[in-house]
C-alpha positions in Angstrom: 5.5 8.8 -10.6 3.7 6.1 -12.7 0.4 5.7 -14.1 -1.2 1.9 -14.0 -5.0 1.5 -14.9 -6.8 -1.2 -14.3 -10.0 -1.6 -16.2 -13.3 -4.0 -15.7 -15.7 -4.6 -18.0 -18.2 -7.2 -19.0 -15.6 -9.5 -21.5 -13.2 -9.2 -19.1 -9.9 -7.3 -17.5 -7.4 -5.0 -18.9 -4.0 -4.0 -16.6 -1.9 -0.9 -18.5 0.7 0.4 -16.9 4.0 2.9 -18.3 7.5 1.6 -18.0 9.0 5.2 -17.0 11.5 5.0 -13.6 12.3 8.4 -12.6 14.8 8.9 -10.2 16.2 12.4 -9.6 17.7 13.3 -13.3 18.0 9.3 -13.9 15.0 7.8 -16.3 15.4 4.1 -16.4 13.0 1.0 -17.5 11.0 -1.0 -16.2 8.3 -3.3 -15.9 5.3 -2.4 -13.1 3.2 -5.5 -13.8 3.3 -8.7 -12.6 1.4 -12.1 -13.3 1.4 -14.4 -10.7 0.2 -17.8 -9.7 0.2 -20.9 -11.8 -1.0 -21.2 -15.3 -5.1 -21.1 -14.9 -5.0 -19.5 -11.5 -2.9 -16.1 -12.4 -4.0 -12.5 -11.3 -1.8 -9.4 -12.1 -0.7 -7.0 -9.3 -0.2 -3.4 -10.8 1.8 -0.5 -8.5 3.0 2.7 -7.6 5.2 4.1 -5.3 8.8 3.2 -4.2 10.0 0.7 -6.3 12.1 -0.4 -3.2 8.6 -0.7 -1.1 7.0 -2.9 -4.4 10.2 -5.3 -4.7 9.7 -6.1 -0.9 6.1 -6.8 -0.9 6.1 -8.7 -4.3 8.9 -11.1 -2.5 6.9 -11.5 0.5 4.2 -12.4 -1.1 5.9 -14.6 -3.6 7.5 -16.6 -0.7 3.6 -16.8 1.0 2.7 -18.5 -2.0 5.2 -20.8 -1.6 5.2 -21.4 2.0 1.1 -21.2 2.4 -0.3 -22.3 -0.9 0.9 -24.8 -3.3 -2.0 -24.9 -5.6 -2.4 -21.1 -5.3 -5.0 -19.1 -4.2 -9.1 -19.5 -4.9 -10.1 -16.5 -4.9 -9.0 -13.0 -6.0 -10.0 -11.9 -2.3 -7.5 -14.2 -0.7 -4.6 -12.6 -2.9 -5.8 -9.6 -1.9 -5.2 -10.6 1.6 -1.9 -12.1 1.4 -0.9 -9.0 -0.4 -2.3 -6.8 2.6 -0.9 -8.8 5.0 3.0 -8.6 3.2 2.3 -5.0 2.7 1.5 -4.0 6.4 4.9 -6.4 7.2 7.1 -4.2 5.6 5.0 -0.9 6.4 6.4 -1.8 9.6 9.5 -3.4 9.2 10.6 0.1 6.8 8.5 2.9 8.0 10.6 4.4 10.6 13.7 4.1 8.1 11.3 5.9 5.7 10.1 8.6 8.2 13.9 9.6 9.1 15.1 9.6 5.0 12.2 11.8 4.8 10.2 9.5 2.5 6.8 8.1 2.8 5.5 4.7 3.1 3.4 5.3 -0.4 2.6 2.1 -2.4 -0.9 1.6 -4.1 -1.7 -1.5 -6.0 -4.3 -2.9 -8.1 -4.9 -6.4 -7.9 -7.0 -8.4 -10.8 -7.8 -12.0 -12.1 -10.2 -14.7 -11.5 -9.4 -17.7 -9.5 -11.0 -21.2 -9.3 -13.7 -19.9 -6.5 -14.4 -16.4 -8.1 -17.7 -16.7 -10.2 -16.7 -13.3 -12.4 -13.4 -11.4 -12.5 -12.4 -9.0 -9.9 -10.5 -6.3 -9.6 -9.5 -4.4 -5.8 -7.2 -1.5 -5.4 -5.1 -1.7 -2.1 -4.1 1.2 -0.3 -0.8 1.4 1.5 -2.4 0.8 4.9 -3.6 -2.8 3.4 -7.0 -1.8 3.4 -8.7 -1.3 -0.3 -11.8 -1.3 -2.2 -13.5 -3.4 -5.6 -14.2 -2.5 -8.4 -17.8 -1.9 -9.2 -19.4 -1.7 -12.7 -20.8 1.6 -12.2 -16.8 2.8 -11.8 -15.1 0.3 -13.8 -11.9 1.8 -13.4 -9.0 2.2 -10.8 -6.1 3.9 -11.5 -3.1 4.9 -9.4 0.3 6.9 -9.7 -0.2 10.6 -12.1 -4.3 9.6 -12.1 -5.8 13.4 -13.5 -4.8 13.6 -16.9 -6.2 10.1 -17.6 -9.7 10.3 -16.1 -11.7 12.6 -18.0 -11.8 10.3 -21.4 -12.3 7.4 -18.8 -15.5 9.1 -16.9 -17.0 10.2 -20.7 -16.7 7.5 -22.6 -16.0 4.4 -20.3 -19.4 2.0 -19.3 -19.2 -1.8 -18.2 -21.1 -2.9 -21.2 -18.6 -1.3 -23.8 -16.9 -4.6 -25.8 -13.0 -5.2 -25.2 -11.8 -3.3 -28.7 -13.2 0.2 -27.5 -12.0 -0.5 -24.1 -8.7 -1.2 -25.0 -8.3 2.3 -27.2 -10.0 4.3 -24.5 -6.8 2.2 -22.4 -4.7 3.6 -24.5 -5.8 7.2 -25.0 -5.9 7.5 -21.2 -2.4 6.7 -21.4 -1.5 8.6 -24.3 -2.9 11.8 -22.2 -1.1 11.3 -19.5 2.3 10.6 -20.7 2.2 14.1 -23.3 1.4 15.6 -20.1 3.3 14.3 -17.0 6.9 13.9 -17.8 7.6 11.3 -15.3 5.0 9.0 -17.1 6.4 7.5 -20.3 7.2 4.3 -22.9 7.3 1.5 -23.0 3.7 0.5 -22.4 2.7 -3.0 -20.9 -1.0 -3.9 -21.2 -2.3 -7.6 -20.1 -6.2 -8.7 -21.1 -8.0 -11.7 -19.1 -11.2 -12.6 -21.6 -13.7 -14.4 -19.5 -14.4 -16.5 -22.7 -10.8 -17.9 -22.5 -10.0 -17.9 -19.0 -6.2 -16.8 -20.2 -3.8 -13.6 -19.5 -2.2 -12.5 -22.9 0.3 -9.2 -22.4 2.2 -7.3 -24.7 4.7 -4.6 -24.4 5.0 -1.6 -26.5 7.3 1.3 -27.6 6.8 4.7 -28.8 7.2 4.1 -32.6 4.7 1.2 -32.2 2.0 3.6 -32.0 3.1 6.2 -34.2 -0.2 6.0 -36.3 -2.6 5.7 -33.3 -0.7 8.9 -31.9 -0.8 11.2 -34.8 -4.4 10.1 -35.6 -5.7 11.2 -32.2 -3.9 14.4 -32.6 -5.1 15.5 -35.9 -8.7 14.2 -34.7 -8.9 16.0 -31.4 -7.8 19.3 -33.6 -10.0 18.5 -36.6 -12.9 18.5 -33.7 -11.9 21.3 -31.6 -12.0 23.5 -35.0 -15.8 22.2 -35.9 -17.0 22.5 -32.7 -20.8 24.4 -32.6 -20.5 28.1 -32.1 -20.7 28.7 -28.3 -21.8 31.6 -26.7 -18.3 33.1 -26.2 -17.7 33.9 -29.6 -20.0 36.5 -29.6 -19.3 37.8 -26.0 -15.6 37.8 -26.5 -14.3 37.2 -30.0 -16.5 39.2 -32.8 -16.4 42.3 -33.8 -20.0 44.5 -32.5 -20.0 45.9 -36.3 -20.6 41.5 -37.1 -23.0 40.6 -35.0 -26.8 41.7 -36.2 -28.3 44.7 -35.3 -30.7 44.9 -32.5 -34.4 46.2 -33.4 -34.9 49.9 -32.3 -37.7 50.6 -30.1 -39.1 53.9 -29.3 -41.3 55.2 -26.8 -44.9 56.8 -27.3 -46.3 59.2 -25.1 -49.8 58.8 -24.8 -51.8 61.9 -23.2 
């Protein structure tokens, strides 16, 4: 399992995604992000699945570019579509083999950049049919691999309009919650950022100890909050004592002849 997010707001792209390979008891490294294209016409493809399935399709697709287009592609949309058209190759060139290994044909990917023709960056997420979906800025978010423990701080505090810095921590935190609670999800951590201002990728990997102090922080503040929470109803339903809570007023009844 993995966890890759792909993110789309209005500065710009981020592409996060855990360097965790699990295979049986084996944990190895590696790196499930890729930039492609030439400098000024890059886009990153983010997956998850069988790391097998990826390294075919991303050398399909690499020798398309070659073969097809030598000053790269113009538009997000045609990567997409290159991509697709790899990824349906080898869904039929493997599937069978797959089928009788008792393994299925289970690669999502999330495709980002702007290209030369594309008037805003765009982000798609490709399912392992080759069809897929973009991003809109109501949802700006895809995600793929160990999704749930992510998603709730994403849906709460995630809008289009937030600026890059918040974006980027909520990035992180969604991380941060899935990796405590999946165990096949883990460091390193690769994130890449496309500002529209610059028209540039910039990516950086990190460890575990490079974000000791954002870690501990988070936990001492999610407790710290959880402790001054308002009162809710279920403390008096289920966790005082009867003799604590205040009495009720006594009524009594009046006969009247």
């Amino acid at each position: 399992m993995t966890y890759c997010l792909g993110i789309a707001i209005e500065e710009g792209l981020i592409a996060l995604s855990d360097g965790r390979i699990t295979s049986g008891t084996e944990v190895t490294q590696a790196k499930k992000q890729i930039i492609l294209g030439q400098p000024g016409a890059q886009f990153v493809i983010m997956t998850s699945g069988l790391r097998s399935l990826r390294d075919k399709t991303v050398a399909y697709l690499r020798r398309a570019m070659r073969e097809e287009q030598d000053e790269g592609y113009r538009s997000i949309l045609d990567a997409v579509a290159s991509y697709a058209k790899c990824l349906r190759v080898v869904m039929e060139e493997d599937r069978e083999a797959l089928e009788t290994g008792q393994l299925s044909f289970n690669l999502h990917a999330i495709i980002c950049g702007q290209l030369s023709h594309d008037r805003e960056p765009a982000m798609f997420m490709i399912y392992p049919e080759g069809n897929w979906i973009e991003m809109e800025p109501r949802t700006p978010y895809f995600s793929i691999g160990a999704t749930g423990y992510g998603k709730p701080i994403l849906d709460r505090a995630l809008t289009f309009d937030k600026p890059m810095r918040t974006a980027l921590n909520l990035a992180y935190l969604s991380f941060d919650s899935t990796r405590f609670s999946a165990s096949t999800v883990g460091f390193p951590v690769d994130i890449s950022i496309y500002l529209k201002r610059e028209k540039i990728w910039r990516s950086a990997r990190y460890e575990y100890d490079d974000v000791r102090e954002q870690r501990e922080w988070w936990n001492s503040k999610l407790t710290e909050l959880a402790s001054h929470l308002p009162d809710g109803p279920w403390l008096t339903d289920l966790l005082l004592d009867k003799a604590d809570l205040p009495a009720l007023p006594r009524f009594s009844l009046v006969r009247e002849d």
